[in-house]
PDB file of N, H, CA, C and O in Angstrom:
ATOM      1  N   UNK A   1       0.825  -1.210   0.000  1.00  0.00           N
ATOM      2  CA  UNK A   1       0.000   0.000   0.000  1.00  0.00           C
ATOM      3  C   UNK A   1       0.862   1.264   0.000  1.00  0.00           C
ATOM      4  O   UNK A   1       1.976   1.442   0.494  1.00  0.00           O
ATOM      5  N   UNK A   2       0.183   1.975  -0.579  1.00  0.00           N
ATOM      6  H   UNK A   2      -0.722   1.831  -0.980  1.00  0.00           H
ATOM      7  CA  UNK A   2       0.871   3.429  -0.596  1.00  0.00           C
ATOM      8  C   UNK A   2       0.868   4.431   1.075  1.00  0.00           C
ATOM      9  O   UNK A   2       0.080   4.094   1.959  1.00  0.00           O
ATOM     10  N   UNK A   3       1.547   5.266   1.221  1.00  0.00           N
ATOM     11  H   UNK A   3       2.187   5.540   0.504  1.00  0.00           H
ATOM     12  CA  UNK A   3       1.580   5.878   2.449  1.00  0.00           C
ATOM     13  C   UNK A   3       0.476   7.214   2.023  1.00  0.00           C
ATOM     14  O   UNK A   3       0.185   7.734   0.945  1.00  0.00           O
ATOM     15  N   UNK A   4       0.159   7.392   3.069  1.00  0.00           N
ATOM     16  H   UNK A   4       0.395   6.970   3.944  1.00  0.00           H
ATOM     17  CA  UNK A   4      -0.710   8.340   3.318  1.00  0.00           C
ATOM     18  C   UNK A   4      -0.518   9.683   1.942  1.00  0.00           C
ATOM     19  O   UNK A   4      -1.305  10.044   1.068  1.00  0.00           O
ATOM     20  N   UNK A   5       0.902  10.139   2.292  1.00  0.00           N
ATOM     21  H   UNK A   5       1.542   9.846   3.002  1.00  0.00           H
ATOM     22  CA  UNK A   5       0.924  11.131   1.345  1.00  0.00           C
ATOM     23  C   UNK A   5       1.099  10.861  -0.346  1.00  0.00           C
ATOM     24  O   UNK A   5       1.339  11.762  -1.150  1.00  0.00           O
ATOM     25  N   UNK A   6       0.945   9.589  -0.654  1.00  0.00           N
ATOM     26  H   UNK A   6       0.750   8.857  -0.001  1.00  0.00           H
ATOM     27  CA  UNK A   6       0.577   8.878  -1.987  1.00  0.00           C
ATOM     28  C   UNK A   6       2.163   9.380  -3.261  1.00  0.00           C
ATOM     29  O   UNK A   6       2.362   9.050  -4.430  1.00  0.00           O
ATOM     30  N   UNK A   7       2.775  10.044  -2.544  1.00  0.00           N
ATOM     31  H   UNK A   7       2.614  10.311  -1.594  1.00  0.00           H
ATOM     32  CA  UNK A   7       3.863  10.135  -3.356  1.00  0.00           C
ATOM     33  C   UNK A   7       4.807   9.012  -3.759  1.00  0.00           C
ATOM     34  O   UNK A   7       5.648   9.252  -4.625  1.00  0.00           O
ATOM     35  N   UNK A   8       4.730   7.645  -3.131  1.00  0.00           N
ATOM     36  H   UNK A   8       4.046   7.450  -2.427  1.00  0.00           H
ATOM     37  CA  UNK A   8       5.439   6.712  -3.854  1.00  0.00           C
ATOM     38  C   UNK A   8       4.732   6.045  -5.075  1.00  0.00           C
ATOM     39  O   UNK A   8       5.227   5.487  -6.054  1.00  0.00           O
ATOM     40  N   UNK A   9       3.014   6.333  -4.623  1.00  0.00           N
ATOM     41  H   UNK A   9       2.612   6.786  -3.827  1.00  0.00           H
ATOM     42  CA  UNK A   9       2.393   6.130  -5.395  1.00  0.00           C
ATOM     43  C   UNK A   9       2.253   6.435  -7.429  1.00  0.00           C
ATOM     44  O   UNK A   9       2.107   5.787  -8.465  1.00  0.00           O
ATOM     45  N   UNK A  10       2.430   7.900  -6.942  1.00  0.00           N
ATOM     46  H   UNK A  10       2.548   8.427  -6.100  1.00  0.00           H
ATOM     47  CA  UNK A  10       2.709   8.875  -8.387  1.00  0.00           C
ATOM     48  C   UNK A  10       4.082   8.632  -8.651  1.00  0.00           C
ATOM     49  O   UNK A  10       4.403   8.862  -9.816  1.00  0.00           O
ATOM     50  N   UNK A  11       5.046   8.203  -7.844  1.00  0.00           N
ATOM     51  H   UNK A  11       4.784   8.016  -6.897  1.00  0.00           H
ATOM     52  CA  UNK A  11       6.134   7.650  -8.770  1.00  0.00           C
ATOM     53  C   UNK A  11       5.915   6.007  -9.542  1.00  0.00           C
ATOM     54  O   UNK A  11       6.369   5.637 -10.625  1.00  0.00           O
ATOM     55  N   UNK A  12       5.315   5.456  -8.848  1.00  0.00           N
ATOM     56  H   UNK A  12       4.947   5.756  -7.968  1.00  0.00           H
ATOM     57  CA  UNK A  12       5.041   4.180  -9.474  1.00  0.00           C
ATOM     58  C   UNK A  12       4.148   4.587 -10.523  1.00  0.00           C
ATOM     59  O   UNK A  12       4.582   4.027 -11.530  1.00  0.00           O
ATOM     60  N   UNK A  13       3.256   5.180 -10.793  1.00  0.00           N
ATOM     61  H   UNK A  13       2.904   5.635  -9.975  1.00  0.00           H
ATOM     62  CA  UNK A  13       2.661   5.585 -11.990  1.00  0.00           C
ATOM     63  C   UNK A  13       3.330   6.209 -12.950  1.00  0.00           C
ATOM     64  O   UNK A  13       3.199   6.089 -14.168  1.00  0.00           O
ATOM     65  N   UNK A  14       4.175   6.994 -12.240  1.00  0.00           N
ATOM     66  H   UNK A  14       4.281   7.092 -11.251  1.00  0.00           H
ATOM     67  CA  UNK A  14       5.175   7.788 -13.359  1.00  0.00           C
ATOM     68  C   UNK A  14       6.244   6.438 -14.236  1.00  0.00           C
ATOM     69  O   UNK A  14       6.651   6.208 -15.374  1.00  0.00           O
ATOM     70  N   UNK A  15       6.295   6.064 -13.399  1.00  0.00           N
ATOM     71  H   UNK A  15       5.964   6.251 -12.474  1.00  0.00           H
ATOM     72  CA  UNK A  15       7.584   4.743 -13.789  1.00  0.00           C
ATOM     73  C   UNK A  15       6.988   4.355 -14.573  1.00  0.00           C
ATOM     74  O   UNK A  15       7.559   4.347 -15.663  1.00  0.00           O
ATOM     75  N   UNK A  16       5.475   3.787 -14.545  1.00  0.00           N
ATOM     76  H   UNK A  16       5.011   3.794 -13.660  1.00  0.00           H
ATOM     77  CA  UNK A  16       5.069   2.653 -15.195  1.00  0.00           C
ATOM     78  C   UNK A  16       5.057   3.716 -17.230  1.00  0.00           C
ATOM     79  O   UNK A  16       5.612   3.433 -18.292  1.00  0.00           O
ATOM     80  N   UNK A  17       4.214   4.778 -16.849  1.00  0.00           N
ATOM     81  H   UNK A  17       3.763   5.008 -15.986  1.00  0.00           H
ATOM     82  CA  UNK A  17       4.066   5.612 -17.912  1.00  0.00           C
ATOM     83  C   UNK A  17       5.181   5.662 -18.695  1.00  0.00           C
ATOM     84  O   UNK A  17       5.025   5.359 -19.878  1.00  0.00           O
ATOM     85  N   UNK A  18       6.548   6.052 -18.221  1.00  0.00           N
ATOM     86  H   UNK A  18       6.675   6.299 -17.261  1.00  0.00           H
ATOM     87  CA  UNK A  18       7.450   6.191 -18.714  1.00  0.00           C
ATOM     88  C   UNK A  18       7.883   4.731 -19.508  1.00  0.00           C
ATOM     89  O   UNK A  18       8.030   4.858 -20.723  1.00  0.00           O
ATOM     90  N   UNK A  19       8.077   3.509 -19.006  1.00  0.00           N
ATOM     91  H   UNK A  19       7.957   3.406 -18.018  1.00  0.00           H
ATOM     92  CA  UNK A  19       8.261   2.065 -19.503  1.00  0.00           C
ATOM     93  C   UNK A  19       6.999   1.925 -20.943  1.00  0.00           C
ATOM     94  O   UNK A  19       7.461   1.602 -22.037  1.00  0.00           O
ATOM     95  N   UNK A  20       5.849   2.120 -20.853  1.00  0.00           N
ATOM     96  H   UNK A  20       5.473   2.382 -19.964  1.00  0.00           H
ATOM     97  CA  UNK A  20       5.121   2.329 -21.413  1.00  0.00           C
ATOM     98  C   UNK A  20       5.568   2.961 -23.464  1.00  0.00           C
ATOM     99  O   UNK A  20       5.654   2.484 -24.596  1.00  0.00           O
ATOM    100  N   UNK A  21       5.708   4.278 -22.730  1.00  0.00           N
ATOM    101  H   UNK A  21       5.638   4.665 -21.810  1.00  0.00           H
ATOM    102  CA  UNK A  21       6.257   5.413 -23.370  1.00  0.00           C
ATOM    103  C   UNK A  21       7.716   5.371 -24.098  1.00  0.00           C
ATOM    104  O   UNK A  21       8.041   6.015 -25.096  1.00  0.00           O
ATOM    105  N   UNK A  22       8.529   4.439 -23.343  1.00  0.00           N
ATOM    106  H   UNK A  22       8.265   3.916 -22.533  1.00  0.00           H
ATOM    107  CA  UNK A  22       9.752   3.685 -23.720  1.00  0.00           C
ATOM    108  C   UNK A  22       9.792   2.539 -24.994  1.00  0.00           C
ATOM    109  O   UNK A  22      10.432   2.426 -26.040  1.00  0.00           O
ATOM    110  N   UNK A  23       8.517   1.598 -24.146  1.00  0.00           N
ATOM    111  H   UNK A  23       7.998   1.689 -23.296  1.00  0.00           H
ATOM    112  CA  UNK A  23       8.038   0.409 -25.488  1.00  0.00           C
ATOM    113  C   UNK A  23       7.403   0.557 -26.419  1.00  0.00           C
ATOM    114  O   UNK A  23       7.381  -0.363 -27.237  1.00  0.00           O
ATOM    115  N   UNK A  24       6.569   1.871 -26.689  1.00  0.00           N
ATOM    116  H   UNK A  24       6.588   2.618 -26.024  1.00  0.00           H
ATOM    117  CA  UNK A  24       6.235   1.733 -27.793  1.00  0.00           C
ATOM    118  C   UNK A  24       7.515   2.853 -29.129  1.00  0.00           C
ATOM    119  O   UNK A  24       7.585   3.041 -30.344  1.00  0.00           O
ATOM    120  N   UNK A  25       8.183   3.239 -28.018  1.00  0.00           N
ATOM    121  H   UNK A  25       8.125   3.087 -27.032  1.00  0.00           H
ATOM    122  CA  UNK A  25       9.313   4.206 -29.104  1.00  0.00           C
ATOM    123  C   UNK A  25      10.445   3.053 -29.478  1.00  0.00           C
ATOM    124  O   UNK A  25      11.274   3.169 -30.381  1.00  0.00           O
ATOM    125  N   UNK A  26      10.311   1.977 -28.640  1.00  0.00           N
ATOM    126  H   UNK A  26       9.637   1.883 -27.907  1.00  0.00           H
ATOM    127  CA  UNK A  26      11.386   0.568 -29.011  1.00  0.00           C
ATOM    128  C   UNK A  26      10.148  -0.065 -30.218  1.00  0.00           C
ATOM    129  O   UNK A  26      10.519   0.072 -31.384  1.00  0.00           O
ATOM    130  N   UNK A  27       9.792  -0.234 -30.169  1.00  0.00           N
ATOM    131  H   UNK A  27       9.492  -0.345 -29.222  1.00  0.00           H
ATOM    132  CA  UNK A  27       8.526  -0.743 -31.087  1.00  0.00           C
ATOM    133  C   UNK A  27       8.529  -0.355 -32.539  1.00  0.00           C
ATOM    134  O   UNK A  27       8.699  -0.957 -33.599  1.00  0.00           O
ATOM    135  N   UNK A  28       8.137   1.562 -31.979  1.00  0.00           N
ATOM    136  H   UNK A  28       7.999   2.051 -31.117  1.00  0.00           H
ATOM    137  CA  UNK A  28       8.117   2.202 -33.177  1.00  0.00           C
ATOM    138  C   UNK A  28       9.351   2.177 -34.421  1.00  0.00           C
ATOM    139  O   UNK A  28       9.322   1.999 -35.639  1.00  0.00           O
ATOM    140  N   UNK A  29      10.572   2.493 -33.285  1.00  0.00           N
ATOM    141  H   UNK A  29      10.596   2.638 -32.295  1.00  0.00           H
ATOM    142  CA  UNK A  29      11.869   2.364 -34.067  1.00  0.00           C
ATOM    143  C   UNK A  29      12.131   0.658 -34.579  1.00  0.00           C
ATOM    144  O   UNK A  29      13.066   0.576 -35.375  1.00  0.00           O
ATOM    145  N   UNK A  30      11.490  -0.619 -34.262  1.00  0.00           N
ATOM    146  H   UNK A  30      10.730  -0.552 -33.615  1.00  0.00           H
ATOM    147  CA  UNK A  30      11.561  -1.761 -34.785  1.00  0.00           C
ATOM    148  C   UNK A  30      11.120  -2.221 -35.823  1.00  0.00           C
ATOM    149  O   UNK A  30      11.561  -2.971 -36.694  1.00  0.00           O
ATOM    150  N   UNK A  31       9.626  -1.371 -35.538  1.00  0.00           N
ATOM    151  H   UNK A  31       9.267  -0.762 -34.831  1.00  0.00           H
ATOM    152  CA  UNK A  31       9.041  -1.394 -37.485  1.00  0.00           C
ATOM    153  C   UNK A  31       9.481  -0.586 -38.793  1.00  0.00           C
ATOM    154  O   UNK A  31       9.451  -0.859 -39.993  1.00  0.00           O
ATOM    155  N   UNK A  32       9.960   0.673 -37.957  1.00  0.00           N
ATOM    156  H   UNK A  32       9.985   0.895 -36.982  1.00  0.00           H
ATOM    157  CA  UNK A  32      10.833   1.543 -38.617  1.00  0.00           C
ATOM    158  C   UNK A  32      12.589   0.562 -39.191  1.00  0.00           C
ATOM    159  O   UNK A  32      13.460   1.005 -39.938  1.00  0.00           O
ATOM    160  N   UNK A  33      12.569  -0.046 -38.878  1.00  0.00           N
ATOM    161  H   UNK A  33      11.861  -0.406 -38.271  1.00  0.00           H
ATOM    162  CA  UNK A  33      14.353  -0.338 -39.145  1.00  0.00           C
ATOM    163  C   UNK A  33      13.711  -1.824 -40.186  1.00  0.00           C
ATOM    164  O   UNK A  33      14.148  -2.290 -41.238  1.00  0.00           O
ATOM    165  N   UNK A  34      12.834  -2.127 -39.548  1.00  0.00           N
ATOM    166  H   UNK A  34      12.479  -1.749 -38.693  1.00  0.00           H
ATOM    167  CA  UNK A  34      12.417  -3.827 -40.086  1.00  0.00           C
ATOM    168  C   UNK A  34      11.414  -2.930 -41.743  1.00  0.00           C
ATOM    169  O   UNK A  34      11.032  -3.867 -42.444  1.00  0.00           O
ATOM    170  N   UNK A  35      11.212  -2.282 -42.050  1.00  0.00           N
ATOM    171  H   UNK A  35      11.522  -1.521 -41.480  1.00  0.00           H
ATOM    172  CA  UNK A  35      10.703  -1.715 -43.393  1.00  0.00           C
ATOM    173  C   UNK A  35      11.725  -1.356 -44.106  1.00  0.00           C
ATOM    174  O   UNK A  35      11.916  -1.673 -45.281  1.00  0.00           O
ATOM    175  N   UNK A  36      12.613  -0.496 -43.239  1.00  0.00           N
ATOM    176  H   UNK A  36      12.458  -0.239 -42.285  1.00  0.00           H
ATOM    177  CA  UNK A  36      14.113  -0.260 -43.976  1.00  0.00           C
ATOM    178  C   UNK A  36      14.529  -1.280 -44.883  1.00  0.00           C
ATOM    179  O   UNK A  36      14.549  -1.330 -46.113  1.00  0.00           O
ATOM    180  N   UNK A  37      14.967  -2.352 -43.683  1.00  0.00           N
ATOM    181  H   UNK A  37      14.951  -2.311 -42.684  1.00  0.00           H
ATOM    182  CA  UNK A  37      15.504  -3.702 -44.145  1.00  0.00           C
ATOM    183  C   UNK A  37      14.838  -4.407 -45.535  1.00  0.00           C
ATOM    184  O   UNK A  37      15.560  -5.071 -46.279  1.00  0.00           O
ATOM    185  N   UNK A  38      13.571  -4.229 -45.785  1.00  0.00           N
ATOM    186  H   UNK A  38      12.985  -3.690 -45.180  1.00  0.00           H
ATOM    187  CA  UNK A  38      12.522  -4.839 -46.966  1.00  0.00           C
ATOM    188  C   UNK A  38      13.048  -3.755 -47.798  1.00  0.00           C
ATOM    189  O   UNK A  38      13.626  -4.190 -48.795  1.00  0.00           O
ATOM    190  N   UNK A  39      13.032  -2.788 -47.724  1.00  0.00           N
ATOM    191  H   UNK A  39      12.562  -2.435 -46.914  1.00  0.00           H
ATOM    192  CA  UNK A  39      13.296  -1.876 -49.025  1.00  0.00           C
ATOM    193  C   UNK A  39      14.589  -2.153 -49.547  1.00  0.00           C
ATOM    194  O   UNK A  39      14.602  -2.489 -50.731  1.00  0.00           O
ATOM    195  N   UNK A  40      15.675  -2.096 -48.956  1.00  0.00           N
ATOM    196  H   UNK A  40      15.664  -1.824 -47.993  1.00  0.00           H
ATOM    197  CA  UNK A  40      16.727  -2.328 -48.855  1.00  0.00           C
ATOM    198  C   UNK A  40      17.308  -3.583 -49.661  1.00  0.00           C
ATOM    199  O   UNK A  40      18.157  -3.475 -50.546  1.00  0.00           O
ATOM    200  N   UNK A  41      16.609  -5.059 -49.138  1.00  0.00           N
ATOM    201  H   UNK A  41      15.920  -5.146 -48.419  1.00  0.00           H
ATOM    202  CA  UNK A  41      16.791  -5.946 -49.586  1.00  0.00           C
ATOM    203  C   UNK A  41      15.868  -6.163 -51.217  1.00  0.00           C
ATOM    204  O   UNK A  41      16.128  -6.880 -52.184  1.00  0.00           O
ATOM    205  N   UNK A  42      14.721  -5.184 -50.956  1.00  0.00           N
ATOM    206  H   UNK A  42      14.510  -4.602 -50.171  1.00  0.00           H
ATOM    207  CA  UNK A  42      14.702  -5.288 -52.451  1.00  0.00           C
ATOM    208  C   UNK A  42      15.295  -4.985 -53.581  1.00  0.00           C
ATOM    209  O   UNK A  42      15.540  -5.747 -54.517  1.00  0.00           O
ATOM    210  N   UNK A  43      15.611  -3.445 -53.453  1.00  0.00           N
ATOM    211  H   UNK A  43      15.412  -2.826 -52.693  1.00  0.00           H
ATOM    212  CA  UNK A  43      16.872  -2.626 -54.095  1.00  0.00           C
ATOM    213  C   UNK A  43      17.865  -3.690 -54.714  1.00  0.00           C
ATOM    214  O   UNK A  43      18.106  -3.945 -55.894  1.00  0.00           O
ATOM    215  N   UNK A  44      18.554  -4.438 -53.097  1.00  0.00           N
ATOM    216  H   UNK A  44      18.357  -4.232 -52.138  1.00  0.00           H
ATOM    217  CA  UNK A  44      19.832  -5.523 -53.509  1.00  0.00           C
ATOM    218  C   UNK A  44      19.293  -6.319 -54.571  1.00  0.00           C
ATOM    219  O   UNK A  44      19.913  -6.281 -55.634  1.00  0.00           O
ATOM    220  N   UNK A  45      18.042  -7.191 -54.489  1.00  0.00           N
ATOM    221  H   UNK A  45      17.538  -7.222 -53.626  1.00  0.00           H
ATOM    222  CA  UNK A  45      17.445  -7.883 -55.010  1.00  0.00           C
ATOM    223  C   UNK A  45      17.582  -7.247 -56.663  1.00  0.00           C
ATOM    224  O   UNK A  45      18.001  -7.910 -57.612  1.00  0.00           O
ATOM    225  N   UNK A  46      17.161  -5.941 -56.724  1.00  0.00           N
ATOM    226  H   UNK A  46      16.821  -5.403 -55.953  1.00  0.00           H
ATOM    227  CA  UNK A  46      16.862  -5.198 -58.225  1.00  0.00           C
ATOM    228  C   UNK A  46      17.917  -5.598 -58.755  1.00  0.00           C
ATOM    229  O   UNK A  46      17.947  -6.452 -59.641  1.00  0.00           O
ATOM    230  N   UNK A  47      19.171  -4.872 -58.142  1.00  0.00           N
ATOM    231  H   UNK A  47      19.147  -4.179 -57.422  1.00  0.00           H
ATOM    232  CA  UNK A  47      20.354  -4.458 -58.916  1.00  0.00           C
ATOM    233  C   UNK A  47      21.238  -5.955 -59.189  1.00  0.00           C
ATOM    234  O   UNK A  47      22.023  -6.105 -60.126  1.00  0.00           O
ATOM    235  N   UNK A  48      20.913  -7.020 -58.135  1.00  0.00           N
ATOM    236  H   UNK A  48      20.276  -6.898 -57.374  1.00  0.00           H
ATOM    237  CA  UNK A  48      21.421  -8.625 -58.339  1.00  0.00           C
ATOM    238  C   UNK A  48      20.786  -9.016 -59.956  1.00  0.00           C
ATOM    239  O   UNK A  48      21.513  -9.611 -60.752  1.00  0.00           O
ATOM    240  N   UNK A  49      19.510  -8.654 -60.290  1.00  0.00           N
ATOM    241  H   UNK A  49      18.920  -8.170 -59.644  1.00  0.00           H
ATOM    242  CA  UNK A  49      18.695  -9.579 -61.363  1.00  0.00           C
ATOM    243  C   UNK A  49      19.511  -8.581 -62.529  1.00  0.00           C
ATOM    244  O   UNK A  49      20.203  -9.139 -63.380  1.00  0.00           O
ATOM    245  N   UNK A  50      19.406  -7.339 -62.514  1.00  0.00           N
ATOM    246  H   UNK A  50      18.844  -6.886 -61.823  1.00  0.00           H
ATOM    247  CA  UNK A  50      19.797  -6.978 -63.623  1.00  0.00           C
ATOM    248  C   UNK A  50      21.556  -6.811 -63.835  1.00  0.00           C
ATOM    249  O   UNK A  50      22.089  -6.248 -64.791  1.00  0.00           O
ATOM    250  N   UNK A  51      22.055  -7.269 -63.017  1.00  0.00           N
ATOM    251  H   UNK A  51      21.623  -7.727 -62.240  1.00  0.00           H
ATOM    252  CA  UNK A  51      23.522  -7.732 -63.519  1.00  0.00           C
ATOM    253  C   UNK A  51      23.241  -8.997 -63.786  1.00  0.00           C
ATOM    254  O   UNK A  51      23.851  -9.353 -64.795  1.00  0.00           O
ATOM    255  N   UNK A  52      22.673  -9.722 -63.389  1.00  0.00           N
ATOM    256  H   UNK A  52      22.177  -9.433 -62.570  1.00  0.00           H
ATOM    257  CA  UNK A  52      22.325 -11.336 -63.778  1.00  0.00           C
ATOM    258  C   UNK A  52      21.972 -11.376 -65.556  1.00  0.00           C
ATOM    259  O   UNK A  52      22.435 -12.119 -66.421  1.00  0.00           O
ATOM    260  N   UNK A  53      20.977 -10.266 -65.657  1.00  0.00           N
ATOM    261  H   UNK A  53      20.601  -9.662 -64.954  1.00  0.00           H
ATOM    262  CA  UNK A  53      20.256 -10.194 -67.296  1.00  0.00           C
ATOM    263  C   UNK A  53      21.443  -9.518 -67.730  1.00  0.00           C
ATOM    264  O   UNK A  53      21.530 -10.370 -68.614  1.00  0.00           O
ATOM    265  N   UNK A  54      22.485  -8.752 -67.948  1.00  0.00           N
ATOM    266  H   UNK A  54      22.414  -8.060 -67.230  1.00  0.00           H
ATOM    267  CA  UNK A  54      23.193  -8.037 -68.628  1.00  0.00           C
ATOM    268  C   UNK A  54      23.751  -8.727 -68.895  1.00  0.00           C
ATOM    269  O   UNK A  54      24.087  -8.881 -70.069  1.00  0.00           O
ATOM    270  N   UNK A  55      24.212  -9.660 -67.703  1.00  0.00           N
ATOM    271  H   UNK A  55      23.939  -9.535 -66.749  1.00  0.00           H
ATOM    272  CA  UNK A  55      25.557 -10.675 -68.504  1.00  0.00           C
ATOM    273  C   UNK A  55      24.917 -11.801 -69.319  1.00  0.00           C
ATOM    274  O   UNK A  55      25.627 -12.284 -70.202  1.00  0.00           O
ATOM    275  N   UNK A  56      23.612 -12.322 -69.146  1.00  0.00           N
ATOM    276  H   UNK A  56      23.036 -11.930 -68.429  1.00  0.00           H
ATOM    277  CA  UNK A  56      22.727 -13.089 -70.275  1.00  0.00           C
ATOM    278  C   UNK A  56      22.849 -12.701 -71.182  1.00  0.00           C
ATOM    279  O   UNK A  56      23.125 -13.518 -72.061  1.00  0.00           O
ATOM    280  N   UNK A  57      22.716 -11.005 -71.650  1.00  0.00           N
ATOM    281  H   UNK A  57      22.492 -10.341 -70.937  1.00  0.00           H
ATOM    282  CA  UNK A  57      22.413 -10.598 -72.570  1.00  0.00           C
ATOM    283  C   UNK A  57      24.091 -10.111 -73.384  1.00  0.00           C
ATOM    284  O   UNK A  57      24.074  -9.797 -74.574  1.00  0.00           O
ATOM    285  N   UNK A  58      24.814 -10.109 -72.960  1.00  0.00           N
ATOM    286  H   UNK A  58      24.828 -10.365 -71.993  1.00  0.00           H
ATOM    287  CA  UNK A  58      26.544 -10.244 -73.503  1.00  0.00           C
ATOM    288  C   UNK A  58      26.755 -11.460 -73.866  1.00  0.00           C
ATOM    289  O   UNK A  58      27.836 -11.696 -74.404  1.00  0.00           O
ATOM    290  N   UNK A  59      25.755 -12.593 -73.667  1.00  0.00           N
ATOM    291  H   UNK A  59      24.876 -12.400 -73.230  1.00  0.00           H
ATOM    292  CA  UNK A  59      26.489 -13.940 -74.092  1.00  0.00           C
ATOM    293  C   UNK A  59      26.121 -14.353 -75.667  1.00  0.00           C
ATOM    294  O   UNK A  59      26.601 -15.370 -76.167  1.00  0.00           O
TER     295      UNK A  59
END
């Protein structure tokens, strides 16, 4: 239980808010880096096929 003057209280709320407020900016920045990564690997993907077709197309 909290003490009378409830101030450990509003820190435990503050804490929790903050953890909260923490996981979804770990979150946010995870979908953010994990979309990167798809774009990224497609790009690689692009530029792999069409050196693949150029040199088809030199033979």
């Amino acid at each position: 239980m909290c003490p009378p003057t409830l101030d450990s209280c509003r820190s435990a709320v503050m804490e929790e808010h903050l953890f909260w407020k923490f996981e979804a900016a770990m979150l946010a920045l995870t979908v953010a880096f994990a979309v990167l990564v798809v774009i990224r690997q497609r790009w690689l993907d692009r530029l792999a096929s069409e050196k693949v077709r150029r040199q088809i197309e030199s033979i």
